[in-house]
C-alpha positions as CSV (number, residue, x, y, z in Angstrom):
1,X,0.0,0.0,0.0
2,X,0.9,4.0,-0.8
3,X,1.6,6.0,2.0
4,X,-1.6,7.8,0.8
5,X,-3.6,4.4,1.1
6,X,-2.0,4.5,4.5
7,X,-3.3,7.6,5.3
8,X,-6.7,7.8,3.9
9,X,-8.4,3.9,3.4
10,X,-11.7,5.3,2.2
11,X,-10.0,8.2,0.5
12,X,-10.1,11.8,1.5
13,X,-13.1,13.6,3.1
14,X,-15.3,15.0,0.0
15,X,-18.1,17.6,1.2
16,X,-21.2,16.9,-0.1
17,X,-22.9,19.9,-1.4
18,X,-26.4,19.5,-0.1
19,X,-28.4,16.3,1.7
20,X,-31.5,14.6,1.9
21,X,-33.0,13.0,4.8
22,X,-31.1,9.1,3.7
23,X,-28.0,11.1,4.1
24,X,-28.7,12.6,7.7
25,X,-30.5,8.9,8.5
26,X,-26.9,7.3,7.1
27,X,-24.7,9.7,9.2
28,X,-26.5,9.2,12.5
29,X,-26.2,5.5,11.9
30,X,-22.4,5.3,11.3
31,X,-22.3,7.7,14.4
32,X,-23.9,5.1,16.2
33,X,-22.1,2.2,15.3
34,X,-19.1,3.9,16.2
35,X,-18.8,2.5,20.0
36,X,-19.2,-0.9,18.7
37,X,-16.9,-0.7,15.7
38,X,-14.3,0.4,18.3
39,X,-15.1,-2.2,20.8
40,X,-14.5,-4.8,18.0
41,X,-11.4,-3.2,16.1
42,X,-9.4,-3.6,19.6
43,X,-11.0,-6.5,21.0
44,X,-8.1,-8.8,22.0
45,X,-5.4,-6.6,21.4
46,X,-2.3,-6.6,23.2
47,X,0.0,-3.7,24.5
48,X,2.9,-4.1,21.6
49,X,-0.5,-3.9,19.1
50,X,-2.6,-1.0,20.4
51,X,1.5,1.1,20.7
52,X,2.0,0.0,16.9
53,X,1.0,2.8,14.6
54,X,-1.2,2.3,11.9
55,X,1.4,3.8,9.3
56,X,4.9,4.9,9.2
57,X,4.6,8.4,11.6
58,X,1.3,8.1,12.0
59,X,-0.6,7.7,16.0
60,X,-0.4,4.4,17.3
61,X,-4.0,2.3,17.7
62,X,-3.8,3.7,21.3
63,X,-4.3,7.4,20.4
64,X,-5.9,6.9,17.7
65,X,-8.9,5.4,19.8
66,X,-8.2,8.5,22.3
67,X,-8.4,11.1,19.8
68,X,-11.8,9.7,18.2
69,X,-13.2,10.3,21.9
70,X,-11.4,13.7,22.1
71,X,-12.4,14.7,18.3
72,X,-16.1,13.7,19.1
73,X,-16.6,15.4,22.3
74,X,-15.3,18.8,20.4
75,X,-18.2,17.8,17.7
76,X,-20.8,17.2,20.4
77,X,-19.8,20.5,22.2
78,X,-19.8,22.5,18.3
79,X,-23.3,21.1,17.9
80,X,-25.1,22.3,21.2
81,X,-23.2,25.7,21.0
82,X,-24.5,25.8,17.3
83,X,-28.2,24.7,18.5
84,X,-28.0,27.6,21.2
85,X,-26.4,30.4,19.6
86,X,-26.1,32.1,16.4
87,X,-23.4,31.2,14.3
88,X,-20.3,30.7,17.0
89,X,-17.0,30.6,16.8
90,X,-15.4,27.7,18.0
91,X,-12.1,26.8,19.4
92,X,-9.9,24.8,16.8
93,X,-7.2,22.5,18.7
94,X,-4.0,20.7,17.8
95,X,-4.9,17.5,17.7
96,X,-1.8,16.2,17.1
97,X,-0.5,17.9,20.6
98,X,-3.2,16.2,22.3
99,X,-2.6,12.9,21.1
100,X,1.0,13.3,22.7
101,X,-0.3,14.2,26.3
102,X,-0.1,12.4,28.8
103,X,-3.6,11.2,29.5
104,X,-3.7,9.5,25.9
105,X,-0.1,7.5,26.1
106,X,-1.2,6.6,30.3
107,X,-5.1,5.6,29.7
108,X,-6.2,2.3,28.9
109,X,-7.9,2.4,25.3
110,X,-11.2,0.9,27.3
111,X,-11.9,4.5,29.2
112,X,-12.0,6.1,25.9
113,X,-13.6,3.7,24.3
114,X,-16.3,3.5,27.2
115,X,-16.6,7.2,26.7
116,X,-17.3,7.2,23.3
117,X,-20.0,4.8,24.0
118,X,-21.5,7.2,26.2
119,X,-21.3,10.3,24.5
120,X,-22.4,9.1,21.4
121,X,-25.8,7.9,23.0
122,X,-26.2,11.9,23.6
123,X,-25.0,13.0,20.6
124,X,-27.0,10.8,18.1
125,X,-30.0,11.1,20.3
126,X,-30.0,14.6,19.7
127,X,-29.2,14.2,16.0
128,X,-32.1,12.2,15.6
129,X,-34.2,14.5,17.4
130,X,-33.3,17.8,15.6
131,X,-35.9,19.8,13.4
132,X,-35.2,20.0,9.7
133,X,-34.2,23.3,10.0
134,X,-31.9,23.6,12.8
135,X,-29.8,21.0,10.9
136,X,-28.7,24.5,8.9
137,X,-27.2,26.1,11.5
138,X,-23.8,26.9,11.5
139,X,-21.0,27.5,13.5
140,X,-17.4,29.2,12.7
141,X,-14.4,27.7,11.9
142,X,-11.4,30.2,12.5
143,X,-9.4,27.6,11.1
144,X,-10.7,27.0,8.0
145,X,-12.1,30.6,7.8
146,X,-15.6,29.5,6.8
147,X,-19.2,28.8,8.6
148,X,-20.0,25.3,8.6
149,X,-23.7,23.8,8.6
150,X,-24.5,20.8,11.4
151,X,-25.4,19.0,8.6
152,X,-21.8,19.4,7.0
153,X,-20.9,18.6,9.9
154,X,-21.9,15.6,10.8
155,X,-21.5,14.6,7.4
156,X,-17.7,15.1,8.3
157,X,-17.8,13.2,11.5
158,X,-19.3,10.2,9.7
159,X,-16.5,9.9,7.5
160,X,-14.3,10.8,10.0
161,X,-15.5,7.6,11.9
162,X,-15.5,5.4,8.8
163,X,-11.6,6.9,8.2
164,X,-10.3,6.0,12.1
165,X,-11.7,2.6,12.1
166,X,-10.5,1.4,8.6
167,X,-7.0,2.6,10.0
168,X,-7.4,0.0,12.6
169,X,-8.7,-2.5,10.6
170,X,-6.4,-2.2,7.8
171,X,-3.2,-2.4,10.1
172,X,-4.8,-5.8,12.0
173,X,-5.0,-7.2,8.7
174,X,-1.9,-5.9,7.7
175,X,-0.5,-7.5,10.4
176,X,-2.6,-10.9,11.0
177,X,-4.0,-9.9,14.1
């Protein structure tokens, strides 16, 4: 495999330009299976396999578990500021720098992948109980310099679930784990 295979198993985030109610009904599920797609990508992994990373300098299955928990709890918090203010601004963080800290290297992989299963119950139940408009609300990005739609979003995190579990995946295989 490419380095570029490595890095993006189901190929680079695209942005759909609008959605239809399949679309939100797809994203909510993948945001739902999430827990359990963790659960079973590290299921019976060992220490020297959850340190190994899933490319050459990429995170190791360890943070990469921890930084779907961190990544998703910045998403939740971005959708209820989004749902109870107009158009925020939120905080952009270096996600790299918080995949080195302490807490992800020195916390087993099952606290964050208890959390996820947590805060994704809140998060998709209030996906699934939003109005058809609210799901145009935005929030700013500074980063990218742009307002984003919850349903963009989402649409986003759904890859961006689909993206961190291949990398898993891929690398068991890889390896014959």
């Amino acid at each position: 495999m490419t380095l570029e295979e490595l890095k993006y198993p189901i190929g680079k985030y695209n942005k759909p330009d609008s959605y239809t109610d399949d679309d939100l009904k797809g994203w909510i599920d993948v945001l739902t299976a999430l827990p359990s797609w963790v659960d079973a990508c590290i299921e019976n992994m060992d220490e020297h396999q959850l340190q190994t990373p899933y490319r050459p300098e990429g995170w190791t299955v360890q943070q990469v578990v921890h930084h779907l928990a961190d990544s998703h709890m910045n998403a939740y918090v971005r959708l209820k500021l989004a749902l109870t203010e107009d158009n925020p601004t939120i905080k952009p963080y270096d996600e790299n720098g918080w995949a080195a800290l302490p807490d992800t290297q020195y916390t087993p992989v099952n606290i964050s992948a208890t959390l996820l299963h947590a805060l994704h119950r809140r998060l998709t139940t209030l996906l699934a109980h939003m109005q058809p408009e609210q799901w145009q609300r935005t929030y700013y990005h500074p980063a990218l310099q742009r307002n984003i739609a919850l349903w963009e979003m989402m649409a986003l995190y759904a890859w961006h679930s689909r993206h961190h579990i291949e990398h898993i995946k891929s690398l068991r295989e890889r390896n014959g784990w």
